[in-house]
Backbone as numpy.savetxt, mean C-alpha at the origin, in Angstrom:
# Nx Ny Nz CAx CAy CAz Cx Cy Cz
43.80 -24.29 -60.91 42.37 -24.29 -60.57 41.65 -23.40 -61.56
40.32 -24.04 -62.09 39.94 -23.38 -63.36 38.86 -22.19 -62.28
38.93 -20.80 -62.91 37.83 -19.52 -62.22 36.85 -20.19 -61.92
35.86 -21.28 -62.38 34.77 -21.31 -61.76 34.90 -21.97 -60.03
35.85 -23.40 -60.30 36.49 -23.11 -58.86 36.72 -22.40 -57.94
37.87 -21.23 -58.15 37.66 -20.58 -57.59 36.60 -19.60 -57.18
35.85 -19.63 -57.82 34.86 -18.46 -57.78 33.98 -19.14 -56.51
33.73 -20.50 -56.62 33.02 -21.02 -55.87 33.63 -21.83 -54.43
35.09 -21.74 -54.38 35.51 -21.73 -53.50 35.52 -20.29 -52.33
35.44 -19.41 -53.08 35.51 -18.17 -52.40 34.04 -17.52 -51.66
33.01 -18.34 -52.54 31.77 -17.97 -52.01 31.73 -19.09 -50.79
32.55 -20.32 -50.88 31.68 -20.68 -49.70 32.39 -20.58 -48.29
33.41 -19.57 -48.18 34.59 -19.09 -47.45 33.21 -17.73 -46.61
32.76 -17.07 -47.45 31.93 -15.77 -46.99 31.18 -16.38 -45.83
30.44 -17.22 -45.51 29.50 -17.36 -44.29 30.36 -17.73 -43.03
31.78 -18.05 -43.45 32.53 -18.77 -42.02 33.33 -17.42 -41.99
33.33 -16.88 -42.52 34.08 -14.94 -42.73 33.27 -14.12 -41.94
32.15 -14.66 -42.56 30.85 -13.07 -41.60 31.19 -13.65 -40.07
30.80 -14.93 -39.98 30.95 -15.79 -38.69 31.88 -15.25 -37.30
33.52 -15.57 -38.17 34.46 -15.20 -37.56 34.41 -13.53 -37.09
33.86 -12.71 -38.12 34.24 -11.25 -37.98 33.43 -11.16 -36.67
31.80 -11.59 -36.32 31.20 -11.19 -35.23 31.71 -11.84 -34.53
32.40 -12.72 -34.46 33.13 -13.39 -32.78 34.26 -12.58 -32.74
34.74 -12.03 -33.63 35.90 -11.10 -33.30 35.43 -9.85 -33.34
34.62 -9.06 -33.23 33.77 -7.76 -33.00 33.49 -7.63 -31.24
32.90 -8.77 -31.09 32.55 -9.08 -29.82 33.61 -9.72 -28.77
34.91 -9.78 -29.24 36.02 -10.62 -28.07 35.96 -9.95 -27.03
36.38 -11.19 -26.35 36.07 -10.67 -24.48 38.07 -10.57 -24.80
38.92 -10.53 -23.69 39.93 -10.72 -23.17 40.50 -11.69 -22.68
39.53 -12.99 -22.61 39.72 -14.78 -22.84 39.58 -15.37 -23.81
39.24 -14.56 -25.18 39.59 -15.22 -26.31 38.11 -15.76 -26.65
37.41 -15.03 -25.82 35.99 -15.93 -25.93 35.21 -14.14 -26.65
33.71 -15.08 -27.37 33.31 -13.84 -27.74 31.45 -14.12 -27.49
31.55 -12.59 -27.73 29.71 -13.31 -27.08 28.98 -12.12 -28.29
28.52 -13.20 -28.92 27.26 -12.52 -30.67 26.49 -11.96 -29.99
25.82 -10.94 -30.77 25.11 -10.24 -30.30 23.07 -11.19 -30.10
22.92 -12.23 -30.70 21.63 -12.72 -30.70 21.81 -14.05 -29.95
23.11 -14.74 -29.62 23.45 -15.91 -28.31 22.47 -15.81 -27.46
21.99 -14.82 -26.62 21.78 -14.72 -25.38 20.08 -14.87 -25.67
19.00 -14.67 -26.59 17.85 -14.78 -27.21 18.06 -16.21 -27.78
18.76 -16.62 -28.08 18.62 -17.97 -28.67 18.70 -19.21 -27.53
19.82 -19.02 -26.43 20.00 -19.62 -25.46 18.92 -19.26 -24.03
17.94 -18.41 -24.38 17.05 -18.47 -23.20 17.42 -17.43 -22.21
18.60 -16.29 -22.29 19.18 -15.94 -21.30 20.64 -16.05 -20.94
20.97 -17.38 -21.21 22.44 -17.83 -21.50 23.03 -18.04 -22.26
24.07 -17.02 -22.62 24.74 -16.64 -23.41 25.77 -17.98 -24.65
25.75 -17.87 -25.59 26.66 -19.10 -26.12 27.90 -18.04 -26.68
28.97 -19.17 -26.39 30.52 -18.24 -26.99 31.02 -18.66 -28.32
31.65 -17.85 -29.09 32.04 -18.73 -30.08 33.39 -18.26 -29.91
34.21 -19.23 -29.68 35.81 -20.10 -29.26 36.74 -20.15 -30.91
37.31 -19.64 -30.67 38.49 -20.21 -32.02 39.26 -21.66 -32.19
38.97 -21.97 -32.65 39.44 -23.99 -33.40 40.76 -23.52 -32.39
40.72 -25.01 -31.72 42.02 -24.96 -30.95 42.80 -25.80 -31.92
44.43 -25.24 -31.75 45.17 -25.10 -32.35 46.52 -26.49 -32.13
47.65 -26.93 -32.64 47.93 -27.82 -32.65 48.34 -28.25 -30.65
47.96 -29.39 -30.41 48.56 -29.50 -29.06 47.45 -29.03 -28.00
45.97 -28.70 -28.76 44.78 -28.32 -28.12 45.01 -26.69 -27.48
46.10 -26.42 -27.69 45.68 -24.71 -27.32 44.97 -23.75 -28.06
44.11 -22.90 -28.11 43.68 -22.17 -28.99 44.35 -21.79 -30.30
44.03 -21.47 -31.37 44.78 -21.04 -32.32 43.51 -20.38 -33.21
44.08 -19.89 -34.91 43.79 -19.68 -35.82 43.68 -21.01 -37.18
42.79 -21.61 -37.16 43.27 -22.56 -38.34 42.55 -21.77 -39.91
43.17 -22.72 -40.33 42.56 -22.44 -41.53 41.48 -23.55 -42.65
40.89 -23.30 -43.25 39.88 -23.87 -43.90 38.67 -24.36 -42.62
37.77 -25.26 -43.00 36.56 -25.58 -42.42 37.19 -25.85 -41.26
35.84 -25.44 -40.17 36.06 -25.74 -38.58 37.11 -24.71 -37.85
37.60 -24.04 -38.79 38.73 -22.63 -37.86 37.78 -21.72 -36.85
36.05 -22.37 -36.89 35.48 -21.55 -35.32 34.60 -22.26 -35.05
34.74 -22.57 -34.03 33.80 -24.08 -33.50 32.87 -23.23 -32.43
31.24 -23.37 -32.25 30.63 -22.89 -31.50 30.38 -23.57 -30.35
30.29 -23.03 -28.55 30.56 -23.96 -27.47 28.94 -23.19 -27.42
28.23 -24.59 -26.46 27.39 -24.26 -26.00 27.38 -23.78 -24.33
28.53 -23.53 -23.83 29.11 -23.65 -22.72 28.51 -22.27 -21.89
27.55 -22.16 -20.77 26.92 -21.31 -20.37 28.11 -20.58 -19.41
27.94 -19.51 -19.58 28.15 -18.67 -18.40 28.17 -18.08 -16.94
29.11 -18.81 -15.92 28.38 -18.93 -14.70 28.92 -17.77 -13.88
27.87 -17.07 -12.77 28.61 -16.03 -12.10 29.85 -16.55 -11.05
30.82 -16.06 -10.58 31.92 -16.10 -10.03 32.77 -17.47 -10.85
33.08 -17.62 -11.75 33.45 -18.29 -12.68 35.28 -17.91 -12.99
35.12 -16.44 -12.83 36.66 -15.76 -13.34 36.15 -15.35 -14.31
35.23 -15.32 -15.27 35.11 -14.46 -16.74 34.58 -13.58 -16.46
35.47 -12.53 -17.20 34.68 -11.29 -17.04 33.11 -10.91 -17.99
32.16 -10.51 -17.75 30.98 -10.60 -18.25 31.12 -9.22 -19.32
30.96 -9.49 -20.99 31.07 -8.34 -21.73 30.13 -7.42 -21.71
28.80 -7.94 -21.20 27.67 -6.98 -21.90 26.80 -7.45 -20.28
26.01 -6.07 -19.74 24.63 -6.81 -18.78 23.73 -7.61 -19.85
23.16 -8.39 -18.88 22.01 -9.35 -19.52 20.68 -8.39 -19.32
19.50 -8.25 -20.01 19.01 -7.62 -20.15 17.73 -8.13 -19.56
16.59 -7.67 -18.70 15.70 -8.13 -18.47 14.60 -7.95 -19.39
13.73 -9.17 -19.63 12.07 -9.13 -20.84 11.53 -7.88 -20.17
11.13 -7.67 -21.02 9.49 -6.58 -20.36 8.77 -7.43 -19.57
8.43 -8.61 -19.34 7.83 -8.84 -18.37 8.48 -9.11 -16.94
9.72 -9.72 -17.26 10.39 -9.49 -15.52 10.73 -8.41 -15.80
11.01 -7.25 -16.39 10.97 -5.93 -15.85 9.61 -5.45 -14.90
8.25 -5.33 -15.36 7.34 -5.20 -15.40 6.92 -5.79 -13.68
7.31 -6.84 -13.65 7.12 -7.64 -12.22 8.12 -6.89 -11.24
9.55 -6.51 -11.73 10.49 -5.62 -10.96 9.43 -4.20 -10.50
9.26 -4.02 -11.58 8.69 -2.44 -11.10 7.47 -2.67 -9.54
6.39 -3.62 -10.34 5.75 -3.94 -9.10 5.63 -4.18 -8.02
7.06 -4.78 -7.99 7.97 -5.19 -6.16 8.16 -4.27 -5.99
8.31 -2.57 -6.13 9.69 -1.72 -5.70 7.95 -1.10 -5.77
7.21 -1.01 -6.66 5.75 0.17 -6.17 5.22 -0.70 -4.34
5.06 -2.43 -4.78 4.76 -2.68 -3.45 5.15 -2.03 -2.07
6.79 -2.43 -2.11 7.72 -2.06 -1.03 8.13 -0.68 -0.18
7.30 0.34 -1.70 7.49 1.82 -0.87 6.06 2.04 -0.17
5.43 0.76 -0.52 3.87 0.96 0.17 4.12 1.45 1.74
3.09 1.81 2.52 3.07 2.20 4.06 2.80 0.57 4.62
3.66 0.15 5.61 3.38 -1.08 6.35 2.06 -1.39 7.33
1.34 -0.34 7.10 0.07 -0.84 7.41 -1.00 0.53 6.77
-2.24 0.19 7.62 -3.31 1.25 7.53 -3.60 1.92 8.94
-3.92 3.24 8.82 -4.62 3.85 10.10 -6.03 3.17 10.99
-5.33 2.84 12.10 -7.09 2.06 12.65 -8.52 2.85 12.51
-9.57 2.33 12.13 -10.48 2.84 11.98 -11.21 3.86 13.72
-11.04 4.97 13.44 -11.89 5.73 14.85 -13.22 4.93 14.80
-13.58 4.89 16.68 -14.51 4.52 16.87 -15.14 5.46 17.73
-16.71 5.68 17.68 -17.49 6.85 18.58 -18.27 5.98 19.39
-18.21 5.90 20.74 -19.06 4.61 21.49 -19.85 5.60 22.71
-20.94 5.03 23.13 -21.93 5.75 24.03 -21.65 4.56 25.21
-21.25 5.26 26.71 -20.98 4.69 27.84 -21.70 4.76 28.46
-22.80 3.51 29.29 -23.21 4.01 30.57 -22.71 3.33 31.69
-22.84 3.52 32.77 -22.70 2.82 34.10 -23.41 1.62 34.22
-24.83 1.58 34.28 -25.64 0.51 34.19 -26.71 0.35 33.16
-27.00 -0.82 32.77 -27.83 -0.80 31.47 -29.32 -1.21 32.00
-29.77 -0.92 33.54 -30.60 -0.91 33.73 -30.89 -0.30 34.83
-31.93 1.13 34.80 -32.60 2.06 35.82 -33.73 1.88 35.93
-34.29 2.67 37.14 -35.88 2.84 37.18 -35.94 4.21 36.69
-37.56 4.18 37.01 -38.41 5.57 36.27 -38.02 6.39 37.72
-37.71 8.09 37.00 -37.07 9.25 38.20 -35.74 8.95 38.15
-34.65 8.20 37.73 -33.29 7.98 37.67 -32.77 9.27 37.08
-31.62 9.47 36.83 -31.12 10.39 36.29 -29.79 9.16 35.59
-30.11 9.52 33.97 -29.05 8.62 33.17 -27.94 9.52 32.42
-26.66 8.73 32.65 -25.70 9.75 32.61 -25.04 9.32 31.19
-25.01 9.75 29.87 -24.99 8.96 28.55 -23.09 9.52 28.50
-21.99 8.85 28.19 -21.14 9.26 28.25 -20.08 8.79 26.47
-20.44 9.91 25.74 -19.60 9.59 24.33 -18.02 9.59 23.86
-17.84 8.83 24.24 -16.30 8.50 23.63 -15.69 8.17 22.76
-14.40 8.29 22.48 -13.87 8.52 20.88 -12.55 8.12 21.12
-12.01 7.22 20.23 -11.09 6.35 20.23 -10.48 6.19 18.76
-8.80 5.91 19.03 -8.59 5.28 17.51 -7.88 6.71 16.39
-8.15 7.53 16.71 -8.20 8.69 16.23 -6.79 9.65 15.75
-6.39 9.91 14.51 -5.10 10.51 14.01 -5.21 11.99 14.69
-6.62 12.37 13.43 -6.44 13.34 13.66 -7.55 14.49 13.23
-8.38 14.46 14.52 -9.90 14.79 14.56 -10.15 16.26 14.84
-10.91 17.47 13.83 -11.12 18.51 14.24 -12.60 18.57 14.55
-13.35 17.98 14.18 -14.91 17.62 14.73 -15.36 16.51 15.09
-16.39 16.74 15.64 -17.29 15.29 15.45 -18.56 15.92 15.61
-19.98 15.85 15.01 -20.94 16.13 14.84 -21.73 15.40 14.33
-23.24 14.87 15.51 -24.14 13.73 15.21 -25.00 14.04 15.92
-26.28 13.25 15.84 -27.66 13.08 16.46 -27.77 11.96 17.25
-28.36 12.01 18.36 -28.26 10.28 19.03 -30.07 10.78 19.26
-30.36 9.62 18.87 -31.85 9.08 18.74 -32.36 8.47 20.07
-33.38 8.48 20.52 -33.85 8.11 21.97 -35.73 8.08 21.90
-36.23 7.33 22.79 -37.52 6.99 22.83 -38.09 7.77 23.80
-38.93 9.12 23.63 -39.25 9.81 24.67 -40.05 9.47 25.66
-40.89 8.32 25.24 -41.73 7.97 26.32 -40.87 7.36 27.88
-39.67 7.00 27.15 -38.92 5.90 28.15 -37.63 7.10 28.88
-36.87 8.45 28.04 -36.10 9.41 28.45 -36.10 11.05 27.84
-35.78 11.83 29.11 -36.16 12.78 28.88 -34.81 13.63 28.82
-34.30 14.48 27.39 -33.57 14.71 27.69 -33.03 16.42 28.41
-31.96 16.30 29.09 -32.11 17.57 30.27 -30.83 18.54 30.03
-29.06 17.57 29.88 -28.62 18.83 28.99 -26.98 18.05 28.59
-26.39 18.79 28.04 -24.73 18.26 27.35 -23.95 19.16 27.94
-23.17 18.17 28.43 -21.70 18.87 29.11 -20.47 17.98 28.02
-19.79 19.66 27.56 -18.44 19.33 26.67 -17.77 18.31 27.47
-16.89 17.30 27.26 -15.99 16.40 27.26 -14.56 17.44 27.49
-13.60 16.56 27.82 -12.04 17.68 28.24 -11.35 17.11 26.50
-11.81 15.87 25.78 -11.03 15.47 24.49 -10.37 16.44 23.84
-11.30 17.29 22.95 -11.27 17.96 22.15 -10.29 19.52 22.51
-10.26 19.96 23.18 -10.25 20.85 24.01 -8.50 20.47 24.88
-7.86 19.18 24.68 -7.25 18.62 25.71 -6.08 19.74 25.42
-5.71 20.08 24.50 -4.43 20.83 24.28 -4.07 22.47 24.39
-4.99 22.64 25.04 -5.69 24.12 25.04 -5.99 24.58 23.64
-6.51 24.67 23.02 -7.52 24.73 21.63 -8.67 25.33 21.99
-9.20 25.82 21.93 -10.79 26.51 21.80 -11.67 25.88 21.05
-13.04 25.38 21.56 -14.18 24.51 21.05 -15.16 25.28 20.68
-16.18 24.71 20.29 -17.57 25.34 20.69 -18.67 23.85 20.50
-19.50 23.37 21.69 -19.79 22.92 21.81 -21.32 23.28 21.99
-22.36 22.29 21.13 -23.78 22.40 21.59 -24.14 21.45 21.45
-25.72 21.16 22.51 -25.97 19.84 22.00 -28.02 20.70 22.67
-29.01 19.97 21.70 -30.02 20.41 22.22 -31.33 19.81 21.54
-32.53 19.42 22.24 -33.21 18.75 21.35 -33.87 19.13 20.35
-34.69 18.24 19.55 -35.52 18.79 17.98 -36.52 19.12 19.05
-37.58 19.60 18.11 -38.74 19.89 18.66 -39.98 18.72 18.93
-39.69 17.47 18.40 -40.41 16.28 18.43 -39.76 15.47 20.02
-38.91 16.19 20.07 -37.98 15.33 21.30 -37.69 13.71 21.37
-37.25 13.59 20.06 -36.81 12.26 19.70 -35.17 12.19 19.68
-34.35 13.48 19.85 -33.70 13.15 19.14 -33.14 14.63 20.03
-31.29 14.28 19.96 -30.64 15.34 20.52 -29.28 15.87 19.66
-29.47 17.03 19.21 -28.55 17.17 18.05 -27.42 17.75 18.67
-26.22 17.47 18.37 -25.26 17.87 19.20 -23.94 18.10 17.79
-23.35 19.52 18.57 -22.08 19.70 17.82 -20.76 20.19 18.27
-19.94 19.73 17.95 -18.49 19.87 18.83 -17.40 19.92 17.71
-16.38 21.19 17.86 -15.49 21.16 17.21 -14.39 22.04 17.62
-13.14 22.02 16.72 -12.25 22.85 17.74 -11.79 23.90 16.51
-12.00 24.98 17.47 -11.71 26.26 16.31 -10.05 26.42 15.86
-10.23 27.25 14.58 -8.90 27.47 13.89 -8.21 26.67 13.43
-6.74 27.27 12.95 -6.87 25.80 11.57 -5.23 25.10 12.34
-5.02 24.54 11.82 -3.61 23.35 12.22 -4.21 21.85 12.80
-3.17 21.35 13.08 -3.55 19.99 13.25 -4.04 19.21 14.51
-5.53 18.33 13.92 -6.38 18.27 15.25 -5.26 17.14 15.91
-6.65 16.53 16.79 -5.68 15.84 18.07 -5.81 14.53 17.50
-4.90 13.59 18.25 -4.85 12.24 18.07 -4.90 11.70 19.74
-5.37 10.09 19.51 -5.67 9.84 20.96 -7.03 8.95 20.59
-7.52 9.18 22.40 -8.21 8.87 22.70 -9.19 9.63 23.79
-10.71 10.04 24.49 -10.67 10.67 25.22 -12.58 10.99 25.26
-13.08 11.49 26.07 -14.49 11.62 26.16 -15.04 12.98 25.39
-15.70 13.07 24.56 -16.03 14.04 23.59 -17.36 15.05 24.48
-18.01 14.21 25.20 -19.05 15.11 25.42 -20.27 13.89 26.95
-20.66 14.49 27.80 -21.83 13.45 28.36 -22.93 14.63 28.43
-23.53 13.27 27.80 -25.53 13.55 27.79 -26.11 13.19 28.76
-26.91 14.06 29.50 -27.84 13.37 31.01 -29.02 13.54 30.08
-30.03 12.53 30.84 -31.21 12.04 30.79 -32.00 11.74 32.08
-33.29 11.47 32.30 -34.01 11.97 33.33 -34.64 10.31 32.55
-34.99 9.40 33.47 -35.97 8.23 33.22 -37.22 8.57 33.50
-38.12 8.57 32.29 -39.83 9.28 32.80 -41.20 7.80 32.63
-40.27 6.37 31.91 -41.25 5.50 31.77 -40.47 4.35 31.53
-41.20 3.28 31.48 -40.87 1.87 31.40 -40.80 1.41 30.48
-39.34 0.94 30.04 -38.90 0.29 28.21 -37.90 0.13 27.71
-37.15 0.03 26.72 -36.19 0.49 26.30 -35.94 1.71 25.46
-34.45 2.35 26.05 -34.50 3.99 25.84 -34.04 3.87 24.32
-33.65 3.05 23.36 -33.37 2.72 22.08 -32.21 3.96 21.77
-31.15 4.09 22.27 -30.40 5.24 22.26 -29.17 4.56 21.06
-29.30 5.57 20.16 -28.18 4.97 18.87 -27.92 6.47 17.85
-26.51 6.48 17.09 -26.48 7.30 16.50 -27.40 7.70 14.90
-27.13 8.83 14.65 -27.73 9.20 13.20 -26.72 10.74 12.81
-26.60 10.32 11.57 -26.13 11.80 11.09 -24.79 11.73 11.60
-23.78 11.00 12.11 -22.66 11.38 13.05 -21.09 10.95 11.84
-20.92 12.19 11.75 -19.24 12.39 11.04 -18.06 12.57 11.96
-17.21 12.24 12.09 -15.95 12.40 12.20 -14.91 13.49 10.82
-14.63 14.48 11.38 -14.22 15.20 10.19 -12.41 15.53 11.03
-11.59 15.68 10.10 -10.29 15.72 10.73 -10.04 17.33 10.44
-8.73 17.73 10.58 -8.36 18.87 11.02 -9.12 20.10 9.64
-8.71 18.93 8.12 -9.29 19.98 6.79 -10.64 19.78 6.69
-11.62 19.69 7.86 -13.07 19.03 7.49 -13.47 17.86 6.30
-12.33 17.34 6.06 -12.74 15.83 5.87 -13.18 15.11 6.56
-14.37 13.87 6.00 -14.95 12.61 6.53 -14.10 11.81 6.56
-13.70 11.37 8.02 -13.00 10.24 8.20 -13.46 9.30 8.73
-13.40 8.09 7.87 -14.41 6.55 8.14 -14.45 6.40 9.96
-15.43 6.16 10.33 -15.41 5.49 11.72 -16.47 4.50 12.08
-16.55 4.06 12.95 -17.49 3.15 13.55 -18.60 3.98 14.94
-19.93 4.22 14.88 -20.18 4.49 15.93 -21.68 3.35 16.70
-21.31 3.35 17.75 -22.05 2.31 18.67 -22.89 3.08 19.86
-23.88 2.56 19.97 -24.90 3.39 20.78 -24.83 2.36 22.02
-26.05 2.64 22.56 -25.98 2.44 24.36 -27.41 1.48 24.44
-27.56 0.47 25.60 -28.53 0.02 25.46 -29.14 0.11 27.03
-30.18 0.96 27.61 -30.49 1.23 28.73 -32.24 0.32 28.87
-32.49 -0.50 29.82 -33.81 -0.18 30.10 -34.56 0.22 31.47
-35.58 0.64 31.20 -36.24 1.17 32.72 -37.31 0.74 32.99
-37.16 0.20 33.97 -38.42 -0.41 34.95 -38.90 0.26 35.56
């Protein structure tokens, strides 16, 4: 064989050389090998490259062209092969992983919203009645105040005085409670809270009743203004409050 022959036999030996060396870099212990860029090319599933089976179809070593034949033969779990390398997740199903596992440590719900509601007996008196306004509070984690104005039509009620509620107060706690009108007498400002610091109450329970005296004929238009719910660190905690609808004949 004249050198240029050879010379050019030997170069075209190098690409089925590099070939073989990474399937043999990478052998599993079945004779199978897994390249390092298979698993990007196949989508995820891995391709093997197999050694030329040998006379009688058992594996072997051959020699010249075709001594490594590539299988496109995917990889299945519980199969018997042992798996050489984890499969690696994209940044984006990583990305979606993370988001399930932030979801899942979420809290399985939300705290119900407190509600502050004004009770009466009947929603309709005469003039000289005595109206008994009764504020209640519901829904509640964990409440160290509540402080609001309830609005009223003086021509139609007159107001006379506030008696603390047992709510606030239920655990033996110490309050201080006021409630008393503006000077326009539209309006009855009232404040209730429970002294010192640790954690308020949860529940449900009557915060305070307002009497009223009926002096005319109408509606007493009785509704809140100004009214917070504050919890044990004097935070505003969202609530709902609902007024009362009385009229007098």
């Amino acid at each position: 064989m004249s050198p240029l022959r050879a010379l050019a036999a030997a170069l075209a030996l190098i690409p089925l050389a590099a070939a073989l060396w990474t399937g043999l870099e990478n052998m599993t212990g079945d004779g199978s090998a897994f390249p390092r860029d298979a698993a990007r090319e196949s989508g995820g599933s891995p391709l093997f490259l197999r050694p030329a089976a040998g006379p009688g179809g058992a594996p072997g070593v051959a020699s010249g062209p075709g001594a490594v034949e590539v299988s496109l033969l995917r990889r299945h779990r519980g199969d018997g092969e042992k798996r050489s390398r984890p499969e690696r997740a994209g940044p984006r199903r990583a990305a979606e992983e993370r988001s399930r596992r932030r979801t899942s440590r979420r809290r399985p719900g939300l705290a119900p919203v407190p509600r502050v509601q004004m009770r009466v007996d009947t929603n309709e008196v005469s003039v000289g009645d005595t109206v008994l306004v009764k504020v209640w509070i519901s829904g509640v984690t964990d409440v160290g105040s509540v402080p609001f104005h309830v609005l009223f039509d003086p021509a139609v009620l007159r107001f006379e005085r506030g008696i603390e509620g047992p709510f606030l107060g239920g655990d033996g706690r110490q309050t201080v409670f006021a409630a008393a009108p503006t000077r326009d007498r539209t309006r009855v400002v009232v404040g209730l809270s429970r002294l010192g610091r640790g954690q308020g109450l949860r529940g449900s329970g009557e915060l305070c009743v307002l009497e009223f005296t009926a002096v005319g004929a109408g509606d007493a238009g009785l509704s809140f203004a100004r009214a917070r719910v504050r919890d044990s660190e004097n935070r505003i905690v969202p609530a709902t409050f609902d007024g009362a609808v009385i009229g007098v004949r």
